[in-house]
Backbone atoms as SQL, in Angstrom:
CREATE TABLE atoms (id INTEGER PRIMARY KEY, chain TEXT, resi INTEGER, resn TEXT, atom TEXT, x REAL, y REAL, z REAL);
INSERT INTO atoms VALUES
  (1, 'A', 1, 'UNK', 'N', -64.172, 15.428, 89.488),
  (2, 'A', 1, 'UNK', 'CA', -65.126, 15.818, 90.517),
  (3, 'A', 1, 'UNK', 'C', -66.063, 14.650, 90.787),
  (4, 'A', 2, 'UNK', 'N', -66.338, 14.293, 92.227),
  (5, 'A', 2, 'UNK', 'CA', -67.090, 13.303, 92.330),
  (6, 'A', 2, 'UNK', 'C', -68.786, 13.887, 91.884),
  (7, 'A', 3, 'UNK', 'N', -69.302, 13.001, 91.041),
  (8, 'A', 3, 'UNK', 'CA', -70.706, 12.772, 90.928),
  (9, 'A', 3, 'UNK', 'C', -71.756, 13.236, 91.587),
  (10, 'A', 4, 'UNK', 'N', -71.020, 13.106, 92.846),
  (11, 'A', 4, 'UNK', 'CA', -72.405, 13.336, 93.944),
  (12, 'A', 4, 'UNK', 'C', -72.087, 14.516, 94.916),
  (13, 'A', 5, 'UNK', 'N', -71.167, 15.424, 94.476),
  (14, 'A', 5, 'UNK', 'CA', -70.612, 16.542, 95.549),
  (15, 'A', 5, 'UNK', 'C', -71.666, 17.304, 94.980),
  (16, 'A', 6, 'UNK', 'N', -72.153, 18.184, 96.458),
  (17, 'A', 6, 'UNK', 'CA', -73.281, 19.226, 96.243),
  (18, 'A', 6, 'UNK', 'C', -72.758, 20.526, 95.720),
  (19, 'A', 7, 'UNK', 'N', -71.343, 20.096, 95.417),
  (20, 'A', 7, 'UNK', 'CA', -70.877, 22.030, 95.036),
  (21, 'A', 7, 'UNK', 'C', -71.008, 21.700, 93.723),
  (22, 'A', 8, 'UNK', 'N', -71.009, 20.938, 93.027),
  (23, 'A', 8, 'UNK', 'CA', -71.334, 20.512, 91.727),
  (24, 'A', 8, 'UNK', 'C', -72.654, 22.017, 90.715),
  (25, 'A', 9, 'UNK', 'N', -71.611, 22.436, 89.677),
  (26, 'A', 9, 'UNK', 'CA', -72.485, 23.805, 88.827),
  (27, 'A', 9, 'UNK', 'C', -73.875, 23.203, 87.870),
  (28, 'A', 10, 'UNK', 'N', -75.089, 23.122, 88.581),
  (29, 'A', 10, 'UNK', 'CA', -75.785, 22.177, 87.996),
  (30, 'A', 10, 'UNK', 'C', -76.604, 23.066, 86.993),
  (31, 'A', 11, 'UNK', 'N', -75.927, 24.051, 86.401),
  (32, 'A', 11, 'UNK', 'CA', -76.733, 25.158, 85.545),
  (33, 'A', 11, 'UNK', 'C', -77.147, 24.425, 84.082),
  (34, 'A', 12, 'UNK', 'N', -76.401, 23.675, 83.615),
  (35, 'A', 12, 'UNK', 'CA', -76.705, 22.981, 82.469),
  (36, 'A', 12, 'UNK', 'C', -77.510, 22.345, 82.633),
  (37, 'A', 13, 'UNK', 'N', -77.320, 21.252, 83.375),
  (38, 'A', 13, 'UNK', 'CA', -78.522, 20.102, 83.982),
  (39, 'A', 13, 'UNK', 'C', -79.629, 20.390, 83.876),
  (40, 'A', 14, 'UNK', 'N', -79.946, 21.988, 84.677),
  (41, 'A', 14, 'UNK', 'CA', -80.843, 22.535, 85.343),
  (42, 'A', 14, 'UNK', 'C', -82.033, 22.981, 83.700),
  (43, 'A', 15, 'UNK', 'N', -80.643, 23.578, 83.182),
  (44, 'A', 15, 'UNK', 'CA', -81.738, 24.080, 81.774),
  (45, 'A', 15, 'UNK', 'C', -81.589, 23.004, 80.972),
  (46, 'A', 16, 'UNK', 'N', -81.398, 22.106, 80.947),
  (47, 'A', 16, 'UNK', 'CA', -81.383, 20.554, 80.320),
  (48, 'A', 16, 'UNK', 'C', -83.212, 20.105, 80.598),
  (49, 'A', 17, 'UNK', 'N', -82.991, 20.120, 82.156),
  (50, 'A', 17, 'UNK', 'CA', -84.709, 19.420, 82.728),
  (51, 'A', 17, 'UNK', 'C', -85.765, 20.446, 82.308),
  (52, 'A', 18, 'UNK', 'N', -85.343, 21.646, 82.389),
  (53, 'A', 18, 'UNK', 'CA', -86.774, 22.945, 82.230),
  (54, 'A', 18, 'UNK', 'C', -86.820, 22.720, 80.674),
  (55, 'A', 19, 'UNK', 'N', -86.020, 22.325, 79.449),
  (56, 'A', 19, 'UNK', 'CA', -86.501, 22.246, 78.399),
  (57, 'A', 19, 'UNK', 'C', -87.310, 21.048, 78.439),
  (58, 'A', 20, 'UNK', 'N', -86.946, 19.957, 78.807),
  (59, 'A', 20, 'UNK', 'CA', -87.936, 18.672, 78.681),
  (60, 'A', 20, 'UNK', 'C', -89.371, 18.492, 79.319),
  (61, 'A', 21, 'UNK', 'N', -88.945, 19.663, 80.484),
  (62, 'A', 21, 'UNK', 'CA', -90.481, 19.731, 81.016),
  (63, 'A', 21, 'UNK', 'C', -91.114, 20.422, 80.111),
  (64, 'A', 22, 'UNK', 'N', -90.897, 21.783, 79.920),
  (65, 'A', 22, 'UNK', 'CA', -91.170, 22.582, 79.002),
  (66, 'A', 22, 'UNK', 'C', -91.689, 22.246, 77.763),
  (67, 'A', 23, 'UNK', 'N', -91.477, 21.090, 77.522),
  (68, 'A', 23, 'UNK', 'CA', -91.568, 20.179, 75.969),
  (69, 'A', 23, 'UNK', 'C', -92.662, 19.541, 76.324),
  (70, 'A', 24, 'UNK', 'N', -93.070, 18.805, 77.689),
  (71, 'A', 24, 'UNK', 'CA', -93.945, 18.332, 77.781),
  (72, 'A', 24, 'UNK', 'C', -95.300, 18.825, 78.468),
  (73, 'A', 25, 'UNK', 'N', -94.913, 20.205, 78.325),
  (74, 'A', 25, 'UNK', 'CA', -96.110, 20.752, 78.732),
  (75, 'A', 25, 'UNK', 'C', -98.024, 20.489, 78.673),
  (76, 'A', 26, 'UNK', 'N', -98.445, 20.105, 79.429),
  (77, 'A', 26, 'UNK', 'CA', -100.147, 19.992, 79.256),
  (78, 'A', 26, 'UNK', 'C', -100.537, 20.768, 80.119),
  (79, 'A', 27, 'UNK', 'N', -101.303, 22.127, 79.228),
  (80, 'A', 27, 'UNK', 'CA', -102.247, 23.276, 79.003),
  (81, 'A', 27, 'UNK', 'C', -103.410, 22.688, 80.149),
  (82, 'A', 28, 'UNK', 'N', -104.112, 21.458, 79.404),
  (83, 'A', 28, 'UNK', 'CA', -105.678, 21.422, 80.180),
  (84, 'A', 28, 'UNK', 'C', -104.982, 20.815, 81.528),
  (85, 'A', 29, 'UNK', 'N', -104.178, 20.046, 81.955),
  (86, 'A', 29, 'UNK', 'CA', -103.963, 19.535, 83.415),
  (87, 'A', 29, 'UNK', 'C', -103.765, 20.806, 84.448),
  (88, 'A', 30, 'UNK', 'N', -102.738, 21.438, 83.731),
  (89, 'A', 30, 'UNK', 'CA', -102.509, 22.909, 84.784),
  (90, 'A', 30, 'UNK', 'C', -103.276, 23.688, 84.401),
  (91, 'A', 31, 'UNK', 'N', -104.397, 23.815, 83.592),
  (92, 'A', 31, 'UNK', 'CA', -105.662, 24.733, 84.004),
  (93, 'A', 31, 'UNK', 'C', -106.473, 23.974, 84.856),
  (94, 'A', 32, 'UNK', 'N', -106.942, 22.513, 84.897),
  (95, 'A', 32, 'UNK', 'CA', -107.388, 21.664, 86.145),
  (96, 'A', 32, 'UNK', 'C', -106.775, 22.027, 87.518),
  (97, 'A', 33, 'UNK', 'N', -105.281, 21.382, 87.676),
  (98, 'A', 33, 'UNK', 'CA', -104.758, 22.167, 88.681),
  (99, 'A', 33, 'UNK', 'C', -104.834, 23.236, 89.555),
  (100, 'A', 34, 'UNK', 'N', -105.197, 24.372, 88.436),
  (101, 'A', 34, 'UNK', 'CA', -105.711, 25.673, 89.371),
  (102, 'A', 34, 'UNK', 'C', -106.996, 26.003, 89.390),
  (103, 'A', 35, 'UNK', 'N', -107.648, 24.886, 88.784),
  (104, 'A', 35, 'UNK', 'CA', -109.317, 25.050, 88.882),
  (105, 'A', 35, 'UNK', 'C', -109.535, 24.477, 90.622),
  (106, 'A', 36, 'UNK', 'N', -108.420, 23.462, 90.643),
  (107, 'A', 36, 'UNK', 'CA', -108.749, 22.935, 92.053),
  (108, 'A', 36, 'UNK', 'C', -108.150, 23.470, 92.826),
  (109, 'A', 37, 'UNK', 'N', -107.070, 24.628, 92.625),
  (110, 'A', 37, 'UNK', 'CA', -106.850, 25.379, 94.126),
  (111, 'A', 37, 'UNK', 'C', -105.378, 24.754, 94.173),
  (112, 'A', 38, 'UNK', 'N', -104.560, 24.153, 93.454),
  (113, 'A', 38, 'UNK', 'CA', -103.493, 23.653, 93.090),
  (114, 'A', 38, 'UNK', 'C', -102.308, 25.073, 93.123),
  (115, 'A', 39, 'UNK', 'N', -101.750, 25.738, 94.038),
  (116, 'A', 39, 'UNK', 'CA', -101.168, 27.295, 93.303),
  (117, 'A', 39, 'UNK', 'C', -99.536, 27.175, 93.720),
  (118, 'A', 40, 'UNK', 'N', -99.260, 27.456, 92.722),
  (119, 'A', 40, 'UNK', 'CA', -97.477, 27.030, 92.144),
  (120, 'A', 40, 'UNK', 'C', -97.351, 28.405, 91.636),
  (121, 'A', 41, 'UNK', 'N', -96.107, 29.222, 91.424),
  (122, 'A', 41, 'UNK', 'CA', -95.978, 30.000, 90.621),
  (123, 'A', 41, 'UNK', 'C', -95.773, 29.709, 89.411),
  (124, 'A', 42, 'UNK', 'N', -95.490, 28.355, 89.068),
  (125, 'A', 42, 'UNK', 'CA', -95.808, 27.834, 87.941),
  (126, 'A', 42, 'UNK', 'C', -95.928, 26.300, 87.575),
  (127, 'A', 43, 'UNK', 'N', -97.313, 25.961, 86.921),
  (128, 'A', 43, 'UNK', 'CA', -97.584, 24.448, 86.873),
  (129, 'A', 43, 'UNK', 'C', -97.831, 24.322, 85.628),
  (130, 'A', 44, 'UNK', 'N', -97.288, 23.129, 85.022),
  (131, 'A', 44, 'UNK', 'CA', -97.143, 22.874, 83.577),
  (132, 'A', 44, 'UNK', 'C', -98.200, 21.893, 83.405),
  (133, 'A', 45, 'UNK', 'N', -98.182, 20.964, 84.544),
  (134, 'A', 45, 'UNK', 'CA', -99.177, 19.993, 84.272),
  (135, 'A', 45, 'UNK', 'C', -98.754, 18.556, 83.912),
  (136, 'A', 46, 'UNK', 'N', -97.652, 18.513, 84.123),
  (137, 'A', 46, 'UNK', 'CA', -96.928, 16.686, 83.874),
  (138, 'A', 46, 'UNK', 'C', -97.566, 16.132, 84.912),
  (139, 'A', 47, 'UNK', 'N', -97.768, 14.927, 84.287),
  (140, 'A', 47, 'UNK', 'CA', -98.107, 13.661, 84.822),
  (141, 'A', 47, 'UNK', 'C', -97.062, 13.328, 85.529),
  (142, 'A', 48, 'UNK', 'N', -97.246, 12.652, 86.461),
  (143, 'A', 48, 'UNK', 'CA', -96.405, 11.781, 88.010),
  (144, 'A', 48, 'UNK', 'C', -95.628, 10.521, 87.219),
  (145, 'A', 49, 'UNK', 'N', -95.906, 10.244, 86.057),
  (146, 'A', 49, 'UNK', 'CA', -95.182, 9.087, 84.866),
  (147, 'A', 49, 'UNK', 'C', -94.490, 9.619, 84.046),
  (148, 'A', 50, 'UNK', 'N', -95.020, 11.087, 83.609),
  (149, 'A', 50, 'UNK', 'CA', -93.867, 11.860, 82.612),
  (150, 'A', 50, 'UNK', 'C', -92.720, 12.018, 83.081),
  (151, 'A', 51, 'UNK', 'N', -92.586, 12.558, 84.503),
  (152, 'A', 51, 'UNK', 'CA', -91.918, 13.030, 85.977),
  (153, 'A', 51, 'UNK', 'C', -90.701, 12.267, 86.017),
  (154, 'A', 52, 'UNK', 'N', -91.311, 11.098, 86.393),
  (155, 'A', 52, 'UNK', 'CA', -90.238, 9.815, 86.342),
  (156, 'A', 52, 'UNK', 'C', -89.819, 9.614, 85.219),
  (157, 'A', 53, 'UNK', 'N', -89.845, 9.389, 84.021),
  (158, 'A', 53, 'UNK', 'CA', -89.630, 9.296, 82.616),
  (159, 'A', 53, 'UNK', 'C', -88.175, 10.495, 82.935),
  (160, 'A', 54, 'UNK', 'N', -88.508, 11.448, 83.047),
  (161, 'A', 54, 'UNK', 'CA', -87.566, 12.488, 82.977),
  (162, 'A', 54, 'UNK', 'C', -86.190, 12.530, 84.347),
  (163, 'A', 55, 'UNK', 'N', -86.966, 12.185, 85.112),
  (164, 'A', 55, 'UNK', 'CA', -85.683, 11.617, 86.195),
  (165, 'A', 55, 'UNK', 'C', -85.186, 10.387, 86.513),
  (166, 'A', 56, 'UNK', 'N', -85.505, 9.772, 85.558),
  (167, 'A', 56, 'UNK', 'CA', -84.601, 8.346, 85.200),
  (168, 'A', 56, 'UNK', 'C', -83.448, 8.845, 84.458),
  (169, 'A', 57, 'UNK', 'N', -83.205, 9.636, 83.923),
  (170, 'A', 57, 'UNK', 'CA', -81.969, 9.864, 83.039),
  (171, 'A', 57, 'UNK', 'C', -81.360, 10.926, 83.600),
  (172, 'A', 58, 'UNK', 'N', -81.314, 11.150, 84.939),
  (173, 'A', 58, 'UNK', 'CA', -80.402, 11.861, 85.549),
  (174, 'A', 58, 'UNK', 'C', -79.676, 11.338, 87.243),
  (175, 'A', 59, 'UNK', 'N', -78.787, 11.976, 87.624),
  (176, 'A', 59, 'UNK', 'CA', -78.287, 10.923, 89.098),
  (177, 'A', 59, 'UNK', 'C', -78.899, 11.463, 90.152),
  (178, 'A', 60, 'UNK', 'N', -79.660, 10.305, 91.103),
  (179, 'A', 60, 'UNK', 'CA', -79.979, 10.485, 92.505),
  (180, 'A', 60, 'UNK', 'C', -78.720, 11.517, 93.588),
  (181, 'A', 61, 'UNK', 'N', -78.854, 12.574, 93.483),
  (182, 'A', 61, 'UNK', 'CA', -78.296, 13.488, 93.523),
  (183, 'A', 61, 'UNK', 'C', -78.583, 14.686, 94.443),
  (184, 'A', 62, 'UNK', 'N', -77.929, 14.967, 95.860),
  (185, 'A', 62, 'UNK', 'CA', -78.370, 15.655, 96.972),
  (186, 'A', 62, 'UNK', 'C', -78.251, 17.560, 96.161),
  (187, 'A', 63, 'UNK', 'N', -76.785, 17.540, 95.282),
  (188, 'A', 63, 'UNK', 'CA', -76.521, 18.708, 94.763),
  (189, 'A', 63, 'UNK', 'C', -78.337, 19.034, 93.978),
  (190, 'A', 64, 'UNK', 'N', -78.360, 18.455, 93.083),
  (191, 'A', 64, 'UNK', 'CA', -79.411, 18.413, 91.864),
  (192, 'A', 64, 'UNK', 'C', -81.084, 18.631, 92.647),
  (193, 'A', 65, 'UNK', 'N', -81.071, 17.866, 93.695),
  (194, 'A', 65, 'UNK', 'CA', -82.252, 17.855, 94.041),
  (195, 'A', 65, 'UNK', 'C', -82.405, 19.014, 94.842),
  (196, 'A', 66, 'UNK', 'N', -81.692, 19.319, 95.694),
  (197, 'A', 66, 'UNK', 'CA', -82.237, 20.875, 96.242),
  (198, 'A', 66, 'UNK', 'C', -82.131, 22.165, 95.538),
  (199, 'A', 67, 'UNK', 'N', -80.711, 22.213, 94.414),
  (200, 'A', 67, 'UNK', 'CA', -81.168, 23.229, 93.138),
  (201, 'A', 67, 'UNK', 'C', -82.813, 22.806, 92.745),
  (202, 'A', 68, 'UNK', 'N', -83.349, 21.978, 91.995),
  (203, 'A', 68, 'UNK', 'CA', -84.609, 21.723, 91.587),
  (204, 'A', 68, 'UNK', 'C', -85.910, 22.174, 92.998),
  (205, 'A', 69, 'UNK', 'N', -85.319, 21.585, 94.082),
  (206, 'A', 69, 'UNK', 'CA', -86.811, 22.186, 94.960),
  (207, 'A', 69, 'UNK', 'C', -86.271, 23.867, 95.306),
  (208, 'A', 70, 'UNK', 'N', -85.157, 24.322, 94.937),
  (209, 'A', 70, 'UNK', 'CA', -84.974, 26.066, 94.993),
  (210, 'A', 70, 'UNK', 'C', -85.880, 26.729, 93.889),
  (211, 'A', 71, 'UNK', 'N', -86.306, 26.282, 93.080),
  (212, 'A', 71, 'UNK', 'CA', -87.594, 26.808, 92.157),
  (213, 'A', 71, 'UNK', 'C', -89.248, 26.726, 91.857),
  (214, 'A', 72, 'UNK', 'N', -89.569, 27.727, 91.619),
  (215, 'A', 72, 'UNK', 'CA', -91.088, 27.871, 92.140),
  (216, 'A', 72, 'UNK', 'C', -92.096, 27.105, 91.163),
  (217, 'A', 73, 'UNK', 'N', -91.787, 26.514, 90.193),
  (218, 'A', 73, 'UNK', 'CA', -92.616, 25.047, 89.449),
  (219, 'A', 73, 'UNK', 'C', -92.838, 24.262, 89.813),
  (220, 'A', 74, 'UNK', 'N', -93.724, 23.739, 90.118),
  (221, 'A', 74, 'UNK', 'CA', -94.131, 22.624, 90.733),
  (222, 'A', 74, 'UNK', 'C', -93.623, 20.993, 89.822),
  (223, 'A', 75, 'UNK', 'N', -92.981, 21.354, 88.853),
  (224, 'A', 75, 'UNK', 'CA', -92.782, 19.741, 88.309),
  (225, 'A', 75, 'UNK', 'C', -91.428, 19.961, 88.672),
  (226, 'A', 76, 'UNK', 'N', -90.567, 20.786, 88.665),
  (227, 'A', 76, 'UNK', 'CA', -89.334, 21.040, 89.805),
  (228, 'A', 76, 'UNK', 'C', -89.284, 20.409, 90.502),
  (229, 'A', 77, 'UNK', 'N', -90.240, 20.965, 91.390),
  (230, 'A', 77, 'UNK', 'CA', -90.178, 20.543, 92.963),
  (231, 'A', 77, 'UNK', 'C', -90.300, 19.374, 93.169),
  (232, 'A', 78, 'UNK', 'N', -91.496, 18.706, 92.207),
  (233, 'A', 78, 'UNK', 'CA', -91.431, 16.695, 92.676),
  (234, 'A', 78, 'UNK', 'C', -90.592, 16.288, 91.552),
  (235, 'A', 79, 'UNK', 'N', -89.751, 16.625, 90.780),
  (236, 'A', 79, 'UNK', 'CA', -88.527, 16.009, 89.887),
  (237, 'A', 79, 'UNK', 'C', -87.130, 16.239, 91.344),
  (238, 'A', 80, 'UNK', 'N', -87.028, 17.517, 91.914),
  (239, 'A', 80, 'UNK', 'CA', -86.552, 17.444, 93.261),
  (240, 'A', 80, 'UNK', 'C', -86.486, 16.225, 94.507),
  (241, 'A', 81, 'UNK', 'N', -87.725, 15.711, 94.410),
  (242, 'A', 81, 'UNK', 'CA', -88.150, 15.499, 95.108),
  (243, 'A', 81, 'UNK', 'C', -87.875, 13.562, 95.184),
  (244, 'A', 82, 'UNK', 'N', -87.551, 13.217, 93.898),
  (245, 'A', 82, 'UNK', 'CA', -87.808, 11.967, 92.830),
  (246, 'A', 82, 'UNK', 'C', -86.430, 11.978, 93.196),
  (247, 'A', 83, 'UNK', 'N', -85.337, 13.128, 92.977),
  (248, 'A', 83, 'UNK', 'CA', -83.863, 12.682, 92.898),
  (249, 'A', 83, 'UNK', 'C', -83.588, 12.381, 94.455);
């Protein structure tokens, strides 16, 4: 299967990235976040450097990136956004 086909089953991948975000969770940023009116159905609070850290080790990828902006987390959506 080519690499970059969007029919590609990115379910592993998918729970591959939500554990690493998940791992890098910061509490006080996403309570900042919604102190400022920031509203995600869910914000973990990674840094814009953690972000990248974590989508360097996966492929610039049309399949991958619109699974990732199909979910309501906001480090999703710009890890989406990055691929």
């Amino acid at each position: 299967m080519n690499p970059c086909d969007a029919s590609k089953d990115w379910t592993v991948t998918l729970k591959e990235i939500k554990q690493k975000v998940w791992h890098r969770m910061d509490g006080a940023t996403a309570a900042s976040l919604r102190e400022k009116g920031v509203r995600y159905a869910f914000a973990l609070g990674l840094s814009i450097p953690h972000l990248r850290e974590i989508a360097a080790d996966y492929p610039h990828d049309k399949g991958l990136a619109t699974a990732l902006l199909n979910h309501e987390m906001r480090e999703l959506k710009l890890l989406g956004v990055m691929l």
